[in-house]
N, CA and C of each residue as an Amber inpcrd file, in Angstrom:
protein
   720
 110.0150000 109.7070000  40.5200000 111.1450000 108.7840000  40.4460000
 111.3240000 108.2920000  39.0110000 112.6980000 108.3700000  38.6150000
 113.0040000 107.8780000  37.3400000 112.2950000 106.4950000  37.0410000
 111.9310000 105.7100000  35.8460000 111.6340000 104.6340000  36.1870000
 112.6960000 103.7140000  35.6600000 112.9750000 102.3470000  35.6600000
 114.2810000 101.3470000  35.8730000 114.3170000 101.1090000  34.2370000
 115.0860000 101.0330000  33.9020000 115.8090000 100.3360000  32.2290000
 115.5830000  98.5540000  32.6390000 114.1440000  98.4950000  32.3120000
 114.2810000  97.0170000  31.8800000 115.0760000  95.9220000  31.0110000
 115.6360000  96.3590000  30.2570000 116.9580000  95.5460000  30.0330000
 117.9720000  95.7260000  30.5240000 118.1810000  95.9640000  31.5990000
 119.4020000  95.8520000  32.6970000 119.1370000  94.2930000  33.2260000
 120.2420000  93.9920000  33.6820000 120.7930000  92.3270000  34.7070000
 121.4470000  92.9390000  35.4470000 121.3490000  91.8330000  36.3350000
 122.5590000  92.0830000  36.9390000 124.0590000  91.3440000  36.9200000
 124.2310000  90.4470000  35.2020000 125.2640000  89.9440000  34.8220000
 126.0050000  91.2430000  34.3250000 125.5260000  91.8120000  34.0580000
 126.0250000  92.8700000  33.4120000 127.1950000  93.7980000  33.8140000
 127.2540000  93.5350000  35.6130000 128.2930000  93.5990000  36.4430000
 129.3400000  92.6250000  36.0490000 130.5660000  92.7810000  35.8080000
 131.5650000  91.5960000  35.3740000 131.7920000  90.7890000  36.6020000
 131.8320000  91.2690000  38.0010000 131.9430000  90.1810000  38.8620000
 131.2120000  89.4430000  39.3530000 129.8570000  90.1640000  38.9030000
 128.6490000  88.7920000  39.3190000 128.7510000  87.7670000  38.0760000
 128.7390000  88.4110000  36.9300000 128.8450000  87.6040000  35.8850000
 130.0500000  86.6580000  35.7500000 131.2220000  86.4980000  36.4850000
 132.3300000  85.9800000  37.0200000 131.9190000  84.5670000  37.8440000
 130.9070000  84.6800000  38.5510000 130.7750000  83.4560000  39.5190000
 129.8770000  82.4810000  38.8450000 129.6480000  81.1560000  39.4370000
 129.2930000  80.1660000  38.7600000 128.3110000  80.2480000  38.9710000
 127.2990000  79.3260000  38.1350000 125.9410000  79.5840000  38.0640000
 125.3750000  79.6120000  39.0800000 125.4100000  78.5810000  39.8850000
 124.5490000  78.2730000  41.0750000 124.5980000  79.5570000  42.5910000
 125.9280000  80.1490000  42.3530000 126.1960000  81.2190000  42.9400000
 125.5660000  82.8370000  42.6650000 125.3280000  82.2330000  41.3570000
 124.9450000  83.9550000  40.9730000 123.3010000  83.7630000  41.2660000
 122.9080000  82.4630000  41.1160000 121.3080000  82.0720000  41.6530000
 121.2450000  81.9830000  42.9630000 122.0840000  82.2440000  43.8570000
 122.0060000  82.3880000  45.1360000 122.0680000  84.0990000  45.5720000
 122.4190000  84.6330000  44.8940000 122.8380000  86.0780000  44.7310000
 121.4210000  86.4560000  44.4580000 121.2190000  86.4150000  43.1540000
 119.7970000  87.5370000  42.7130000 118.5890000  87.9030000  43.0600000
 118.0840000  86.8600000  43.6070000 117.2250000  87.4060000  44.4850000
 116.9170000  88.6700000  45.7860000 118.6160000  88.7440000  45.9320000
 118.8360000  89.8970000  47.1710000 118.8430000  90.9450000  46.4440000
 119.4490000  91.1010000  45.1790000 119.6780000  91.9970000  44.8570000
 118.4300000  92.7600000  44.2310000 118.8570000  94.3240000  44.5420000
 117.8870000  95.6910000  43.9850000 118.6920000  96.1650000  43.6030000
 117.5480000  96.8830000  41.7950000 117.9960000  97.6690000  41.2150000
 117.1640000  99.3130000  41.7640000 118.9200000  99.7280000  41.2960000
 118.5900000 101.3130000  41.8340000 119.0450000 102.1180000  40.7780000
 118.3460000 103.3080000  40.8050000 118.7790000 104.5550000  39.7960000
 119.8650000 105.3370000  40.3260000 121.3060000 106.3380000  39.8500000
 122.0790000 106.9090000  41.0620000 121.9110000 107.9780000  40.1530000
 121.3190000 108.7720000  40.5880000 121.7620000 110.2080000  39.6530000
 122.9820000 111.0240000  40.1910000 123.5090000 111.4970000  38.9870000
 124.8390000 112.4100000  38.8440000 124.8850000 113.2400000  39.8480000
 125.9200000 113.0450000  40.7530000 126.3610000 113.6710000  41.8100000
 125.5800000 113.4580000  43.2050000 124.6250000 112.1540000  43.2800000
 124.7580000 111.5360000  44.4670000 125.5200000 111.0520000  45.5460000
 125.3670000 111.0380000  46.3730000 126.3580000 110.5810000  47.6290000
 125.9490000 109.0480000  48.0730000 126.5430000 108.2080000  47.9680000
 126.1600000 106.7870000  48.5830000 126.3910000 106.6740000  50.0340000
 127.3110000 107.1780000  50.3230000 127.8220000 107.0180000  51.9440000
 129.1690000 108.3940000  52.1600000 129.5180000 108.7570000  53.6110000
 130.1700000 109.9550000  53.5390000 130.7970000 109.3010000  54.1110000
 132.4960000 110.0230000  54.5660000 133.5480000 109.5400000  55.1450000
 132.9780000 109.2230000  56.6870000 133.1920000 107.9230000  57.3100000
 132.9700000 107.1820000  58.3600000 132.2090000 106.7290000  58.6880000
 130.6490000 106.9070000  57.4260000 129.8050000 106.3430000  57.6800000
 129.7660000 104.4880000  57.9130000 129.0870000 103.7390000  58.3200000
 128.4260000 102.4350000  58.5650000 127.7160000 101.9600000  57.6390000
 128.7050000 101.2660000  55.7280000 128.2790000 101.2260000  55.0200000
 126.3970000  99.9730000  55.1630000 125.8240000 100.7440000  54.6110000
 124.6860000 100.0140000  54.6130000 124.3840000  98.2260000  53.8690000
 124.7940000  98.9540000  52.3580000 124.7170000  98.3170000  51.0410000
 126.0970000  98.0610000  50.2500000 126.6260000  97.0860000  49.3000000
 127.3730000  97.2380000  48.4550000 126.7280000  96.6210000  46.9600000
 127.3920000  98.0090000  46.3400000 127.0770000  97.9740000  45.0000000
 127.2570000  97.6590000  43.6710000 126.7090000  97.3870000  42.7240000
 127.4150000  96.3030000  42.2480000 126.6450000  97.3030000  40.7500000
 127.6320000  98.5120000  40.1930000 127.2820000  99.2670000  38.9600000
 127.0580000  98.0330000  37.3660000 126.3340000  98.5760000  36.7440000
 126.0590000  98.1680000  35.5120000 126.2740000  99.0920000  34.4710000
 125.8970000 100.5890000  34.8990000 126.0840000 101.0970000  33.5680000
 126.1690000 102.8530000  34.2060000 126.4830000 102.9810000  35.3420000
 127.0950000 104.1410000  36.0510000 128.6260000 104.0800000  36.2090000
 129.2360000 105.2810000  36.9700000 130.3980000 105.1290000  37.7310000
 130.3180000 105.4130000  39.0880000 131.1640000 105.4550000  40.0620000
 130.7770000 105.6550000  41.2470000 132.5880000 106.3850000  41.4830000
 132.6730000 107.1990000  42.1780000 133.9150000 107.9790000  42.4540000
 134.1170000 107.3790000  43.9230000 135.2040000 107.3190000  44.4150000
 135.4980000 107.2910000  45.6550000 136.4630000 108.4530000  46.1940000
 136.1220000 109.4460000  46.7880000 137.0390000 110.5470000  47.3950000
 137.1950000 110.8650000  48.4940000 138.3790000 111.4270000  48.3790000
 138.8660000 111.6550000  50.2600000 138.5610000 113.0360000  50.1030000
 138.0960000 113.0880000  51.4090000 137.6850000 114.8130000  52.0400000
 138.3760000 115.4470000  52.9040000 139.0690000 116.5330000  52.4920000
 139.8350000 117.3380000  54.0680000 139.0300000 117.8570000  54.4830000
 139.7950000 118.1160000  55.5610000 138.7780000 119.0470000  56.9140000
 138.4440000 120.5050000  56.3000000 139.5520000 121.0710000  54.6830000
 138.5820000 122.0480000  54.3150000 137.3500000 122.2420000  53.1860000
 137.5710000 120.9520000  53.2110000 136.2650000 120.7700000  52.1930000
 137.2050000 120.0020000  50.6320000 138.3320000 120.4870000  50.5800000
 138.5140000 120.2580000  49.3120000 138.7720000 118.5090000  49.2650000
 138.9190000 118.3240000  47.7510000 138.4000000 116.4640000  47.8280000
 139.3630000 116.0400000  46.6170000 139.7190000 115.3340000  46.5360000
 140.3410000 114.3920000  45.7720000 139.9690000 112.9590000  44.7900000
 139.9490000 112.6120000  44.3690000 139.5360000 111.6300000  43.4780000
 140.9040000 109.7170000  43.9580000 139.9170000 109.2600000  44.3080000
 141.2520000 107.7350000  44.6580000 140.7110000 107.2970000  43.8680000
 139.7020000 106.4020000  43.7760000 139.0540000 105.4010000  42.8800000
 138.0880000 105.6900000  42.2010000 137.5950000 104.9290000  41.0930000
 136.5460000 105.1130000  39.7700000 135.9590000 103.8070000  40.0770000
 134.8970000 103.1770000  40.1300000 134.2330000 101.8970000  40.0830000
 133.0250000 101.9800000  38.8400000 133.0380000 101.6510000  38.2930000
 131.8050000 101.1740000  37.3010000 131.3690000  99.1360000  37.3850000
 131.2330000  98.9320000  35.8530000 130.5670000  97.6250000  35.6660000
 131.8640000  96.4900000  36.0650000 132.9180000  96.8890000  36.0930000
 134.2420000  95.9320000  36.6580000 134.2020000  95.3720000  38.1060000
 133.7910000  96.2840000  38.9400000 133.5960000  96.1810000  40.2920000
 132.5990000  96.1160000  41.2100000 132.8400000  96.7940000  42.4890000
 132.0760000  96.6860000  43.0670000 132.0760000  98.0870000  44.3450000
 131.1940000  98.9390000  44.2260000 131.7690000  99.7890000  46.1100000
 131.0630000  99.1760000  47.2780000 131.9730000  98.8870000  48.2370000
 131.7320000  98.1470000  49.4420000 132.5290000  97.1060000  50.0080000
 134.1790000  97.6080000  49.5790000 135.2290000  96.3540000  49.7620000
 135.0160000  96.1800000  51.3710000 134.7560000  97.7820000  52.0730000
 135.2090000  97.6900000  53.8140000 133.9260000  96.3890000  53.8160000
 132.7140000  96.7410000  53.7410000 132.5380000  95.4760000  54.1520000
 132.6940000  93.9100000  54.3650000 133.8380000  93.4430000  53.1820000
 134.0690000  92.3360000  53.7890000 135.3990000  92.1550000  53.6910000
 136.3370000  92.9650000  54.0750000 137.5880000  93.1150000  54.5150000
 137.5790000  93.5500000  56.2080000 135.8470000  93.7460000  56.9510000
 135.8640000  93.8440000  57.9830000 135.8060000  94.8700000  58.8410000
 136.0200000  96.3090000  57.6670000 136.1900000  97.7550000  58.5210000
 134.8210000  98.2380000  58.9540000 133.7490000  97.9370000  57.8310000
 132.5750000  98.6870000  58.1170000 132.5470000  99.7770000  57.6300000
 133.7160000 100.5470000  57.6360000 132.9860000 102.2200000  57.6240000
 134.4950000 102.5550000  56.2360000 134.6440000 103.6990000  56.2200000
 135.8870000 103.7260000  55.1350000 135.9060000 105.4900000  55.1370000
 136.9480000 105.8320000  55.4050000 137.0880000 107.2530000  55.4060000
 137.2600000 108.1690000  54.0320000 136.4510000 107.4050000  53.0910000
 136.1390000 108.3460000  51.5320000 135.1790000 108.3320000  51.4810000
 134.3190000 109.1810000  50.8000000 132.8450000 109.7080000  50.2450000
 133.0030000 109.0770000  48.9150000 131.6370000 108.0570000  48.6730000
 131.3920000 107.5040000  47.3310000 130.1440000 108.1960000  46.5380000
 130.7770000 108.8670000  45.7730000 129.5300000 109.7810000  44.4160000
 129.4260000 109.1620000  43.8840000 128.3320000 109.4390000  42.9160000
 127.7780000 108.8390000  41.6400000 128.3000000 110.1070000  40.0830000
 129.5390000 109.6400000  39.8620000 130.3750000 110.5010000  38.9180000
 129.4110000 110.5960000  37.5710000 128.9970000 109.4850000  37.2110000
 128.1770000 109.1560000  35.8360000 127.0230000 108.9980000  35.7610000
 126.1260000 108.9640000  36.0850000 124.6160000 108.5670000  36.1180000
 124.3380000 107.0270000  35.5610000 123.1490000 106.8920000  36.5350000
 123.0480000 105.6560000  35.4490000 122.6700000 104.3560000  36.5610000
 122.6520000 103.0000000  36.3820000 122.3590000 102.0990000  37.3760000
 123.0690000 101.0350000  37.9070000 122.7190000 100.6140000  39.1620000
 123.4600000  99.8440000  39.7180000 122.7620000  98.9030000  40.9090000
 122.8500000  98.4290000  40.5480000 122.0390000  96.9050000  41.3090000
 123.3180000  96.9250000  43.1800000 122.1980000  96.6590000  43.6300000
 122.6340000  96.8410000  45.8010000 122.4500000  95.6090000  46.4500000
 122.8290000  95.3300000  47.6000000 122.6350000  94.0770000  48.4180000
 122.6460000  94.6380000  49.6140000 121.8830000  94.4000000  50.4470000
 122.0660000  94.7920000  51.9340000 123.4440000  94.0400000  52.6340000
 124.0430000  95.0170000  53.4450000 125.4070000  94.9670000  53.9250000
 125.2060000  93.4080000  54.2170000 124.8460000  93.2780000  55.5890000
 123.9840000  91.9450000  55.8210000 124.6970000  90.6550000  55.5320000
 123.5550000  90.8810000  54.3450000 123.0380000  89.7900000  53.0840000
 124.6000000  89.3800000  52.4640000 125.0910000  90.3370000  51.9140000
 126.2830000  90.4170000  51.3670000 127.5510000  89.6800000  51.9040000
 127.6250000  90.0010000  53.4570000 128.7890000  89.4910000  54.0450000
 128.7200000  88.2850000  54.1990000 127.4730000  87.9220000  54.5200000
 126.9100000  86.3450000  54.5900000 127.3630000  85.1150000  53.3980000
 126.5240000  86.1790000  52.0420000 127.2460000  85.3930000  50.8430000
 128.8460000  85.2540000  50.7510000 129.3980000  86.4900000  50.9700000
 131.1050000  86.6070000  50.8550000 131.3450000  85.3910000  51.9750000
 130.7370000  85.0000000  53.2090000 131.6020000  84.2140000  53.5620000
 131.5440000  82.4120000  52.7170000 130.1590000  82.5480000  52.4000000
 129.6340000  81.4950000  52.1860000 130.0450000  80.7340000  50.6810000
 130.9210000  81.2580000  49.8410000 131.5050000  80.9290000  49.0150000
 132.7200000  81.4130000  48.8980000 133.8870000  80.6030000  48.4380000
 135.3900000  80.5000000  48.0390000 135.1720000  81.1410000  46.6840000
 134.6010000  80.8630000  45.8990000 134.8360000  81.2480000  44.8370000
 134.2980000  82.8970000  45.0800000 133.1560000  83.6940000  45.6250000
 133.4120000  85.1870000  45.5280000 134.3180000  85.6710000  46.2470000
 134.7310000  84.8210000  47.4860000 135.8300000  85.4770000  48.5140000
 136.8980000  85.8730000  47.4220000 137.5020000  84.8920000  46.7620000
 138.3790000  85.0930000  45.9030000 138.6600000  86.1010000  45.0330000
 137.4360000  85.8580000  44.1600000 137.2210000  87.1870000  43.1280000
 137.5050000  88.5870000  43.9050000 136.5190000  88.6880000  45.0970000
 136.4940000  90.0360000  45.1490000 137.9560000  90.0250000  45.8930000
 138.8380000  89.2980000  46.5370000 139.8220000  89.6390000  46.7360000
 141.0200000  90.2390000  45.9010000 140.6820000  89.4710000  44.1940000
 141.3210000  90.0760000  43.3440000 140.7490000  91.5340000  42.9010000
 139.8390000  91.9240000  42.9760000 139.0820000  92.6110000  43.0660000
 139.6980000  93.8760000  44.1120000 139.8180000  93.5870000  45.1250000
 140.4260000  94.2710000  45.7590000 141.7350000  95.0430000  45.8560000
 142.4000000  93.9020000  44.9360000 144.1890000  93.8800000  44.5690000
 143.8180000  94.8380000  43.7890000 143.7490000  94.7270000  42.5840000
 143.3460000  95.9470000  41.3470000 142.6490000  97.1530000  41.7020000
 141.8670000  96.9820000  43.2820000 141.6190000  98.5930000  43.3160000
 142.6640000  98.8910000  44.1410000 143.2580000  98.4420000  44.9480000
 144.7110000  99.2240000  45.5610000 145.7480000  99.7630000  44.2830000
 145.8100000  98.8840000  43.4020000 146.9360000  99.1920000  41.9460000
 146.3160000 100.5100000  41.7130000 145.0230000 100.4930000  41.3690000
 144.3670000 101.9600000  40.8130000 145.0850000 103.4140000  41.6880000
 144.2960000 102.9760000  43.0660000 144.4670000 104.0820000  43.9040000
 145.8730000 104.7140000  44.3720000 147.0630000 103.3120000  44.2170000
 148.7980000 103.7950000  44.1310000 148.7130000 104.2920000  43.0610000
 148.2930000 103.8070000  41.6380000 148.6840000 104.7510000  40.8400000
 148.0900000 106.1620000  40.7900000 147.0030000 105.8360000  40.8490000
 146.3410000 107.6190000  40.9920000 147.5860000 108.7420000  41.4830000
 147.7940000 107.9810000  43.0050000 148.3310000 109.1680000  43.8550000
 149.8250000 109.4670000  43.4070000 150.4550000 108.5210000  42.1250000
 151.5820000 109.0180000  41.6940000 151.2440000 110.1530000  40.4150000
 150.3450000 109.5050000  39.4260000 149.4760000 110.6100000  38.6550000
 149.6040000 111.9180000  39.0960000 148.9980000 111.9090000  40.0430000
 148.7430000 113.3300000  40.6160000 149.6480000 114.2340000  41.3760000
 150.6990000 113.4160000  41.5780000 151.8120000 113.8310000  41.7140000
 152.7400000 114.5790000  40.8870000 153.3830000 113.7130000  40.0180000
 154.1770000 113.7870000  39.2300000 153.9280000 114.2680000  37.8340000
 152.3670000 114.1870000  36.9800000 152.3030000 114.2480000  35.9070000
 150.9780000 114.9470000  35.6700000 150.8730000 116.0260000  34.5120000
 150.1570000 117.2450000  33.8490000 149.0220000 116.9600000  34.2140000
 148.0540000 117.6100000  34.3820000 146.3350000 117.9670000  34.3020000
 146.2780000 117.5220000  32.7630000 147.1220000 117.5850000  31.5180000
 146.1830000 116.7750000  30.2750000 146.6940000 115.9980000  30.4270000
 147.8890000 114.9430000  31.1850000 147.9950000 113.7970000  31.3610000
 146.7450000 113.0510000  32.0960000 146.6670000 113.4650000  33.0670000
 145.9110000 113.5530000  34.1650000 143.8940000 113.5440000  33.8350000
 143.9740000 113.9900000  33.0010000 142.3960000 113.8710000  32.3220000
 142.0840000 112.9400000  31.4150000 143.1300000 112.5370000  30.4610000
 143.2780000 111.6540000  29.6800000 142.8300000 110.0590000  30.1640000
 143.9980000 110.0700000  31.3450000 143.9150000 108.9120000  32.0540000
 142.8800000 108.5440000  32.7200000 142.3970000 110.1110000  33.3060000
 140.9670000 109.8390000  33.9360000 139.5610000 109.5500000  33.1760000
 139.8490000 109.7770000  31.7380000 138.4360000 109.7030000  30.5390000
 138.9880000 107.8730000  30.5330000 139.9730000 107.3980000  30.2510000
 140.0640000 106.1800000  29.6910000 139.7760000 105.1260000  30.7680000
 140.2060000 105.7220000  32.0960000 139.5980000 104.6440000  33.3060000
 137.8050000 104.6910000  33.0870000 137.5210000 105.6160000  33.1050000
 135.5840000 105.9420000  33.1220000 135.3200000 104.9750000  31.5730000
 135.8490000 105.3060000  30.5420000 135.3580000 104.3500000  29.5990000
 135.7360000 102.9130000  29.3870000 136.6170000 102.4990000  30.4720000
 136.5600000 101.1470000  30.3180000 135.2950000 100.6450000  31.2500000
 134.7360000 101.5170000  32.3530000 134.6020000 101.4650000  33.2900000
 132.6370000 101.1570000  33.1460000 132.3090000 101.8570000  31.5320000
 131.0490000 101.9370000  31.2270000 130.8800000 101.2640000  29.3720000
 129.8950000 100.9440000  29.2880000 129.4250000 101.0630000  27.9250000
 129.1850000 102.0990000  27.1320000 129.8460000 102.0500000  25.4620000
 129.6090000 102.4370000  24.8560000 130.8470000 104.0400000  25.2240000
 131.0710000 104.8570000  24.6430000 132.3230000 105.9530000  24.5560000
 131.3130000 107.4410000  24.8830000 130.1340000 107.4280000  25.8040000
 129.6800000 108.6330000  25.9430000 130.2120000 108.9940000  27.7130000
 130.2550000 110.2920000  28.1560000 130.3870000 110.2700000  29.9120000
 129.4040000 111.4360000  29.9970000 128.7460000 110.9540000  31.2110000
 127.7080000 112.4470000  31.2110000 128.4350000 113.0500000  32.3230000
 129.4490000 114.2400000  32.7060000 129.9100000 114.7540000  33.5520000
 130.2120000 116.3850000  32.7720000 130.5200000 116.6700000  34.1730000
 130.8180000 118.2390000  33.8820000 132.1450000 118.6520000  34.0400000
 132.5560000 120.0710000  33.5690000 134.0570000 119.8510000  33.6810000
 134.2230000 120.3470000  35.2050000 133.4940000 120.9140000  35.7850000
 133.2100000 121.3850000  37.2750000 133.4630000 120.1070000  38.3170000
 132.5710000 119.1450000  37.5380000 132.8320000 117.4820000  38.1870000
 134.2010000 117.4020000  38.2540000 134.9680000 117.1110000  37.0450000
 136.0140000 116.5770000  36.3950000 136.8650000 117.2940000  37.4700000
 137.2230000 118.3750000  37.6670000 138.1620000 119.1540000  38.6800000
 137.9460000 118.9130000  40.2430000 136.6650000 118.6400000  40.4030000
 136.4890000 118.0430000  41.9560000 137.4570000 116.6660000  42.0360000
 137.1910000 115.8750000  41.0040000 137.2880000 114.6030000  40.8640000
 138.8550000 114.3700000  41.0720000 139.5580000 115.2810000  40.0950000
 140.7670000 115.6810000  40.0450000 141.5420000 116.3580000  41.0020000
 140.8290000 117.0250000  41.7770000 141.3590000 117.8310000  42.9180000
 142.3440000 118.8720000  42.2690000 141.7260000 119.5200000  40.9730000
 142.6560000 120.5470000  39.9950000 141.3800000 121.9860000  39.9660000
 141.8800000 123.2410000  39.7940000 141.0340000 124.3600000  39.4060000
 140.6040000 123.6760000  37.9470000 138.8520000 124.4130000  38.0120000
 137.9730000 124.2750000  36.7150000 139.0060000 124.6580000  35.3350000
 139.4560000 126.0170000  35.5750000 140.1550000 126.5370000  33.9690000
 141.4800000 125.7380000  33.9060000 141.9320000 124.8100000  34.6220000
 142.7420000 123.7640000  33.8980000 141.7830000 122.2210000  33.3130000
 141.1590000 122.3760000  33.5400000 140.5210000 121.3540000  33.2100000
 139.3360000 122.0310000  31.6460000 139.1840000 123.1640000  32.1540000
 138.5900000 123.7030000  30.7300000 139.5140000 123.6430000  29.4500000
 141.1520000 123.9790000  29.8920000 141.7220000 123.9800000  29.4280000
 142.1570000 123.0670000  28.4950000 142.2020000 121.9280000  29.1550000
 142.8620000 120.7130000  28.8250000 142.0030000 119.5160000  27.6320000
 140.3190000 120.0000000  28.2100000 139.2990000 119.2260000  27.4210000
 139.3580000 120.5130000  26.0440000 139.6320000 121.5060000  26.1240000
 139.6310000 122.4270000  24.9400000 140.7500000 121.9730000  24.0320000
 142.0000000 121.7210000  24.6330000 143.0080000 121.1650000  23.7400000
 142.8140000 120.0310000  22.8690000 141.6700000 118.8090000  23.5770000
 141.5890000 117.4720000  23.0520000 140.3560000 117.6190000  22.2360000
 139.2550000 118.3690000  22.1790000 138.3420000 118.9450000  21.1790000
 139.1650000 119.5490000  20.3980000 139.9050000 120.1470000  20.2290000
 140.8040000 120.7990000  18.8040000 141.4850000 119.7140000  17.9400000
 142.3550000 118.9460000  19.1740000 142.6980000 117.6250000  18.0670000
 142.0050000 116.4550000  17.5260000 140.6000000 116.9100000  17.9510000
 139.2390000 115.9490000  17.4190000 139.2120000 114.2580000  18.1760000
 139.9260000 114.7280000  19.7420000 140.2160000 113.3030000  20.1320000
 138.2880000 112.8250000  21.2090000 137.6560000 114.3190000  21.9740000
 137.0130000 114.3070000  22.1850000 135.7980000 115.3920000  21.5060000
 134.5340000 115.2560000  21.7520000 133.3190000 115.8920000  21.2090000
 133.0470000 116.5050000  22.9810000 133.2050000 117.7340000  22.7780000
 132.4890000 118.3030000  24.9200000 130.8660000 119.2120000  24.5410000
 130.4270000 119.1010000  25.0130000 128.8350000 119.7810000  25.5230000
 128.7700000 119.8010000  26.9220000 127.9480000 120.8750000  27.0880000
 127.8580000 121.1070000  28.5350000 127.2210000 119.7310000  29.4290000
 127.8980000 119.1120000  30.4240000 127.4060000 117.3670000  30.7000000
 127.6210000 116.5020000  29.9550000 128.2420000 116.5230000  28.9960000
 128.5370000 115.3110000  28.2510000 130.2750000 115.3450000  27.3030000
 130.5700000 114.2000000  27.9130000 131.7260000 114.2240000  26.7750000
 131.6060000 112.6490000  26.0810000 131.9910000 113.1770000  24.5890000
 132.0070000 111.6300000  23.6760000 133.3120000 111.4300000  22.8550000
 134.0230000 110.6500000  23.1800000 135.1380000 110.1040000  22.7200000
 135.1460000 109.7370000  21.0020000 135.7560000 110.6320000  20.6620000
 135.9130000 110.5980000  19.0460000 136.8020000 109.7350000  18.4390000
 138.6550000 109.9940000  18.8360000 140.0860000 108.9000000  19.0610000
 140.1320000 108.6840000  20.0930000 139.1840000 107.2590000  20.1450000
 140.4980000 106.5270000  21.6880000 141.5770000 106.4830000  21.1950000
 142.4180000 105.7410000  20.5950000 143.9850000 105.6480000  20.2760000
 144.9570000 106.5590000  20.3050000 143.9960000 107.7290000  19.8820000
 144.6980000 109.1020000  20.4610000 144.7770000 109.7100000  21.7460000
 143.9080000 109.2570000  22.7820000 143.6440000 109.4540000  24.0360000
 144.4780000 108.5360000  24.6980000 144.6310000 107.2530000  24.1930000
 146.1740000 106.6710000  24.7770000 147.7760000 107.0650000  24.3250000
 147.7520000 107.6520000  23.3360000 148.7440000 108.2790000  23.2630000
 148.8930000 109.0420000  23.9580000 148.0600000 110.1420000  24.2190000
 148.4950000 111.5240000  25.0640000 148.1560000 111.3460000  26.8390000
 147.7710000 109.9900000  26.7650000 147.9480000 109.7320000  28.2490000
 149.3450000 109.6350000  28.7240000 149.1470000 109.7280000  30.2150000
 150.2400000 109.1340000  30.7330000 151.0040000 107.3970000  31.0160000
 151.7670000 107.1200000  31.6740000 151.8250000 105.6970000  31.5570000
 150.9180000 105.0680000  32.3450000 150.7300000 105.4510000  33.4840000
 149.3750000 105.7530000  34.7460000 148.4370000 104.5650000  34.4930000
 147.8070000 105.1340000  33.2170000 146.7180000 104.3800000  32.6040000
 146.6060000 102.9720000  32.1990000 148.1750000 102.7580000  31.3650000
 148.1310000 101.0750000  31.0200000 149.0910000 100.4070000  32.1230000
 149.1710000 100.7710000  33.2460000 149.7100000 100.0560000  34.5350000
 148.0180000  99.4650000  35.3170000 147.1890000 100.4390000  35.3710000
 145.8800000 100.1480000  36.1070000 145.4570000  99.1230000  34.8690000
 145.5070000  99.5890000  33.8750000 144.5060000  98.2810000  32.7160000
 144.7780000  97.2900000  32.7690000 146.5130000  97.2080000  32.8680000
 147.6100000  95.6280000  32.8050000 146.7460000  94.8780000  33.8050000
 146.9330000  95.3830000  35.3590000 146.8480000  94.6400000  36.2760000
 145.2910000  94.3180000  36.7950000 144.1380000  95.3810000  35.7900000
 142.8240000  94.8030000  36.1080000 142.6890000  93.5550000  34.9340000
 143.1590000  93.5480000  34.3130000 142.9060000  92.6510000  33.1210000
 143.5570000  91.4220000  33.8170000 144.7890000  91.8420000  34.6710000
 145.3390000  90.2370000  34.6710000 144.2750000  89.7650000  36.0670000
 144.0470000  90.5170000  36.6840000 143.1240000  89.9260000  37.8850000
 142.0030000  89.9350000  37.6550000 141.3860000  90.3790000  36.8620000
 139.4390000  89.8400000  36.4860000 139.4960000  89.6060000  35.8600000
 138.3120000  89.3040000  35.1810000 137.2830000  88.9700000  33.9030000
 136.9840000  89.9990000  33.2370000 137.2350000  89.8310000  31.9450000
 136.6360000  90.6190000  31.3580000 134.9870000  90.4840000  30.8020000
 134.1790000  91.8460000  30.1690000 132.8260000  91.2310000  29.5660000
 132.4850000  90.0380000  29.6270000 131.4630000  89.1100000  29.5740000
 130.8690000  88.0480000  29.0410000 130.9810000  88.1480000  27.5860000
């Protein structure tokens, strides 16, 4: 077993780090830190979520699965959020599969434990309700993204959600990932990260991509991108 990055918190999550003191000291004690390695499964479509998670320095994908296997990409969660809204919106279970897109860690609460706290304070009910608002904005916009606009639109938008989403401008993924994620064939996506290595916007290695021009990566995005940023910014917190 990997062993844990002792300088991890669990403030380090923006929505724990969001609540008031005495709340987040009611919190930490439940919480465990966990390792998610790249391309883990947290829970599959209909499962009876156990835990919700609360990333620090991973991402976590949320995707829908057809009956032929192929999968789609709705949501991105990293250090902004949280996966485990069904639990206290009441569903329990949620018909997407949550991966571990990025590697890396993320502090858990037993389902439980969790719903207990959510009821037991106004102030997290709240948050994560905004919380909630901003991941519906994400997931409408996604599904117009993917609609309407290019695979290098479409990758662009998807590198700049993951790096707001983590520290520091590195992603450890593959472009094999990237096309699951996308619900696009690999050689458009080879394609597309080959175009943005030529204009020196990204650095690619096999598992890793490192962002060279952000500013250029918002340019050649789509609009997609600063509709999801607008409306997470106006409903959370940002960093400490």
């Amino acid at each position: 077993m990997r062993p844990l990055d002792d300088t991890l918190n669990p403030r380090q999550n923006h929505l724990i780090a969001a609540l008031p003191t005495d709340v987040q000291e009611r919190l930490l004690p439940n919480l465990e830190l966990v390792h998610l390695p790249l391309g883990a499964v947290l829970y599959e479509s209909g499962d009876t979520l156990c835990h919700a998670y609360f990333p620090v320095d991973c991402i976590i994908s949320l995707l829908y699965v057809m009956e032929n296997g192929a999968s789609a990409e709705i949501s991105v969660v990293g250090n902004e959020g949280l996966v485990g809204t069904a639990l206290f919106m009441g569903g329990e279970s949620t018909p997407s599969r949550a991966i571990v897109q990025s590697a890396g860690n993320s502090y858990r609460m037993a389902a439980q434990q969790f719903k207990t706290e959510f009821s037991r304070h106004s102030e997290m009910l709240m948050l994560l309700l905004r919380y909630t608002q901003a991941l519906i904005t994400q997931m409408a916009q996604t599904a117009v993204c993917n609609r309407h606009h290019s695979i290098d639109q479409q990758i662009c938008r998807w590198l700049l959600l993951s790096l707001d989403r983590l520290p520091g401008n590195n992603l450890k993924m593959t472009q094999e990932l990237i096309a699951n994620m996308l619900g696009v064939r690999r050689e458009g996506v080879t394609e597309a990260a080959g175009k943005l290595q030529k204009q020196g916007v990204i650095s690619y290695q096999r598992g890793s991509i490192t962002v060279l021009d952000r500013p250029k990566l918002e340019q050649l995005s789509c609009e997609c991108y600063a509709v999801v940023k607008k409306e997470t910014d106006r409903l959370l917190p940002g960093p400490s």
